[in-house]
C-alpha positions, 0 to 999 in steps of 0.5 A: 826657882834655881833655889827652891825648884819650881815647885811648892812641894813635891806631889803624890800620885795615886790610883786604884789597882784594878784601873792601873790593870785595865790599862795594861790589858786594854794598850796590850789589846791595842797593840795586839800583843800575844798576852792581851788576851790570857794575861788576865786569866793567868794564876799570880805567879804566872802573871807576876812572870810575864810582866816581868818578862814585858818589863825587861822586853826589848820587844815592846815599845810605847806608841803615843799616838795610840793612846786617844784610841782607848777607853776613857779610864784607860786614857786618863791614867796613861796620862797620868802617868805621862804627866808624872814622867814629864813632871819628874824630867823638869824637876826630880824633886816635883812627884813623890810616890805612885800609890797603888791603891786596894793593892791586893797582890804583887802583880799589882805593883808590877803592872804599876812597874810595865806602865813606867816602862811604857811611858819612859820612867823605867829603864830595862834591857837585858833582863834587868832594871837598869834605871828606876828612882821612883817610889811605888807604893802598894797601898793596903786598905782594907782588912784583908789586903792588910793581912797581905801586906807581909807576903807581897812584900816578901814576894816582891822583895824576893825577885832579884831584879826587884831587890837589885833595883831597890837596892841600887835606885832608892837606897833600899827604901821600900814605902809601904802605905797602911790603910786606916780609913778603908779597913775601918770601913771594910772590917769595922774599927777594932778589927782595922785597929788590931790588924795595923798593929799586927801588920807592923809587926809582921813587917818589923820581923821582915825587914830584919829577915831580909836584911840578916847575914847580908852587906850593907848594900843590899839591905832594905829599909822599909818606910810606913805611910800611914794613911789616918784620916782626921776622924776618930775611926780612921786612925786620929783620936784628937791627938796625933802625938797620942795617934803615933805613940799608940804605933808598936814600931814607927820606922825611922823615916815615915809618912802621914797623910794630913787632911782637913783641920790638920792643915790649919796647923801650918798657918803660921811659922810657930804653929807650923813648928809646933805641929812638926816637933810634935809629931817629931818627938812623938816619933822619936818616943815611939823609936826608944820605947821598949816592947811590951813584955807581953807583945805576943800574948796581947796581941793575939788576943787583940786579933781575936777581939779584932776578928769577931768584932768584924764578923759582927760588923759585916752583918750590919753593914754587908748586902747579904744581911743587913747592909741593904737596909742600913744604906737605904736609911743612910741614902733616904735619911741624911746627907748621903745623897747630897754629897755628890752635888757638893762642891767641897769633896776631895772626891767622888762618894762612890768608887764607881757610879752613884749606888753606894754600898759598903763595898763602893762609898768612899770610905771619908764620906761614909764616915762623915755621913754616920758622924752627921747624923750622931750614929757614928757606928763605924767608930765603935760597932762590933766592940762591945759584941767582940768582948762577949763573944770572947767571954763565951768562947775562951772562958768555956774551958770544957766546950770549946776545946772539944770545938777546936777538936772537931775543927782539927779533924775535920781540917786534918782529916786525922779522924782518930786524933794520933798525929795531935797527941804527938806533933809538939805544935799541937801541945796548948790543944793537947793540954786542954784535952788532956784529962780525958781518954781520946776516944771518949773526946773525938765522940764528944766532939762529933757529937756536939753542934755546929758553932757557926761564928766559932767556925767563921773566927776560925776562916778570918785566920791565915788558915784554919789550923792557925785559928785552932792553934791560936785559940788553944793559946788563948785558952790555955793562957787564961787556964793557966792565968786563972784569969777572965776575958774582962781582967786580961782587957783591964790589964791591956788597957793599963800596959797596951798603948795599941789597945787602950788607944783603940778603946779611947777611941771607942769611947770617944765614938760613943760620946759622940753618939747621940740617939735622941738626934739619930732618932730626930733624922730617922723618925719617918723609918719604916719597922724594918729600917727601926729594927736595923737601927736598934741593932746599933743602938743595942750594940752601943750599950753593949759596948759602953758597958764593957769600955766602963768596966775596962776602963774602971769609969762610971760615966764615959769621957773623951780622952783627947778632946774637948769638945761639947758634942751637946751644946745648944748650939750644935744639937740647933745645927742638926735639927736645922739641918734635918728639917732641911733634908725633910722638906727636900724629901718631901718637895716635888718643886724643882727651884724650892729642891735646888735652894735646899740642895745649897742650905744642906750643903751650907748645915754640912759645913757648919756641923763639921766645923762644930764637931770639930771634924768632917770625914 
């Protein structure tokens, strides 16, 4: 113990933001505090202030005693909490982080901040941090928390008291989590896929402004934990060696979450050694690699393709269009509803209750749900429609630059388009209108129709008038280029290892899907729940088509794994498994339901073990 510690290997803690935020209002509530009661109607900027000024408070002391008297959530991550100070005071080396997961704003860390200051973990006096080693960690999941990243950051980072403390307390060491599984599930694969590679460069560039023309002392040094699943769609392609090289940066000290079959890796000394200097080179690749030289050019059209490909996915999955629907199959089809009886989850399906939707399933068990019954949408859907669209988009060089007109006047309210023909921002747009008298174009593009999933490509940019400017770029490069959306994916996937990852991945998806088996599951469907299921299929041809002809294949074939996805033996699995889930459909016995509850949960664990995966 005086050697090792008392303690296998230190522990990660974890919890949602918004439970993090309840306990903070409902222990201000109980104490009475003056800020209990507008605290959380306050703007963020006002809400970042006051809890700072609660955290440098001498005023405000933690009442033990109180803590039975609150809400049961509340309750339970106070003592959390109480459970990581008592843990770190008998062994420093026994907790790691405290991840904030879905943090959507700075307040969130803060409020994670107030909660060590109550329970004894942070030391303040004077209006400054006087003591805080640990490492709290803003876990960004979905899609648009992950478009946030970068400006929380430089918020928090920008508050001396954050930057002294950092600085002084842990060496400058910022961790900042990026969520694979919850942004695939949010925003589709592509789009999460494109927006990781963009976040790691927006916080590449911002840790080399934080830290130019300053001492040594006062630099930071950002650590990414990457949080990829052990599936195809949530980060991992059957390689993590191929998984980190796809990474445009890797920092020089990172984290991985490892799951599932990734822990067999560690069975033995050899393996365990292997599996570490694999991951270690691959590292080490990554940090002498140079850039691509077309860094900026590509990506951008990633995002692009990355944004549609959301859109696409949101009107499948949320409850406004489709979603209602697609989650009936999956709750009266497979085995959704029996992963909550199950007794091998890492955790609860649903974020809150037992209605799952895409907004609260879990994004592991949503994921082996759709890989169970052979659809697997979440690992290619939106691909194949992203392509296309892009073709109808950039490739119209006399529409869509009147499209983009029609959104600058209507964005600047510059209804006679003076300021566009002078300001040097607006040169790719000019260029593109330039052939033609000004007058005779604002006519032409005011009378042209609404565009609608133009428009909503331009709303997923940080602001509408950097979705003009952006998408005059892509235009203006393919003018120029003389090149198509097809040849410039072609020349991606040979020179962008971020992108022919993804699309290696997309392919993977695809191969996995099995329609014969997702018709078996789903054959007592109703016409509307075949109409959403055709949608998915349609998008997988749509989707192999554009992957074969990017790819330069006749036939599709995993990159990284080798796994017969069509043997005799699993396709039996599955039509075991659904003559299962069919009779406990259909049985009103309550002992013949419980034995089938058990064989189902028996088929899960025996497909997951032969695809070679489970969420």
């Amino acid at each position: 113990a005086d050697t090792f510690g008392f303690h296998l290997t230190s522990i990660d803690f974890r919890q949602l933001s918004q439970k993090n935020a309840n306990a903070v209002r409902d222990y201000l509530k109980l104490i009475q505090h003056p800020l209990a009661d507008h605290l959380f109607q306050m703007s963020e900027p006002e809400k970042q202030q006051a809890l700072l000024d609660l955290i440098c408070s001498s005023d405000i002391e933690f009442d033990p005693w109180v803590i039975s008297s609150l809400p049961d959530i509340s309750r339970d991550t106070f003592q959390t909490f109480l459970i990581f100070a008592d843990a770190s005071k008998a062994d420093p080396f026994s907790v790691g982080k405290f991840i904030i997961s879905m943090c959507a704003h700075t307040s969130d860390i803060l409020m994670v901040l107030f909660l060590m200051r109550l329970v004894g973990m942070l030391e303040a006096d004077g209006g400054s941090i006087k003591k805080c080693p640990f490492d709290v960690t803003g876990l960004f999941e979905t899609v648009e928390d992950l478009k946030q990243a970068t400006r929380i950051t430089t918020e928090l980072l920008t508050i001396p008291l954050i930057r002294e403390y950092v600085c002084r307390d842990r060496g400058g060491k910022v961790t900042i989590m990026l969520g694979y599984s919850d942004s695939v599930r949010d925003g589709s694969s592509l789009a999460s896929d494109s927006q990781i590679i963009r976040t790691s460069i927006e916080l590449k560039e911002l840790e080399s402004r934080l830290n130019k023309n300053i001492s040594a002392q006062q630099k930071v040094r950002f650590i990414l934990y990457r949080g990829r699943g052990d599936t195809i769609p949530r980060g991992f392609g059957g390689s993590i060696e191929r998984a980190v090289t796809a990474q445009l940066f890797v920092t020089s000290q990172e984290d991985h979450t490892e799951q599932n079959r990734y822990l067999r890796r560690y069975a033995t000394v050899s393996s365990t050694i292997d599996h570490l200097h694999s991951i270690y080179s691959a590292h080490l690749s990554v940090q002498v690699a140079p850039l691509p030289t077309e860094l900026n050019r590509y990506q951008s059209f990633y995002d692009f393709f990355g944004s549609i490909s959301n859109l696409k996915w949101n009107i499948l999955v949320q409850p406004e269009t489709h979603g209602n629907v697609y989650f009936k199959i999956l709750n009266t089809y497979t085995i959704l509803p029996h992963l909550s009886k199950s007794h091998f989850a890492s955790r609860p399906v649903a974020r809150e209750g037992q209605e799952y939707n895409v907004n609260t399933i879990r994004a592991i068990p949503f994921v082996m749900v759709l890989a169970q019954m052979r659809e697997f949408s979440s690992g290619y859907y939106g691909t194949g429609t992203a392509f296309t669209e892009s073709q109808r988009i950039l490739e119209d060089f006399k529409r869509t630059p009147l499209l983009l007109l029609k959104a600058y006047i209507e964005v600047t309210k510059d209804s006679n388009a003076s300021k566009l023909f002078v300001k040097p921002k607006y040169a790719s747009l000019k260029e593109l209108l330039a052939n033609e008298d000004p007058k005779t174009l604002i006519e032409k593009a005011n009378q042209l129709p609404e565009d609608a999933l133009f428009n909503k490509i331009l709303g997923l940019y940080s602001s509408r008038v950097e979705g003009i400017l952006q998408i005059a770029y892509l235009l203006v490069d393919l003018k120029r280029r003389g090149l198509t959306v097809l040849e410039t994916a072609q020349e991606m996937y040979k020179n962008y290892t971020p992108f022919a990852y993804s699309m290696q991945n997309k392919e993977t998806s695809l191969i996995i899907r099995n329609k014969k088996i997702v018709d078996d599951y789903t054959r007592d469907a109703s016409a509307e729940e075949k109409e959403v299921l055709k949608l998915t299929e349609d998008e997988a041809k749509l989707t192999m088509s554009w992957l074969l002809k990017i790819n330069g294949q006749k036939k599709l074939f995993s990159k990284m794994l080798s796994t017969d996805f069509n043997s005799p033996e699993l396709i039996l699995l599955h039509k075991i498994q659904n003559k299962f889930l069919e009779e406990y459909r259909t049985t009103k016995d309550r002992t013949t339901k419980s034995e089938l509850g058990i064989l189902i949960q028996m088929t899960i664990l025996a497909i997951a073990e032969a695809l070679g995966f489970g969420g």
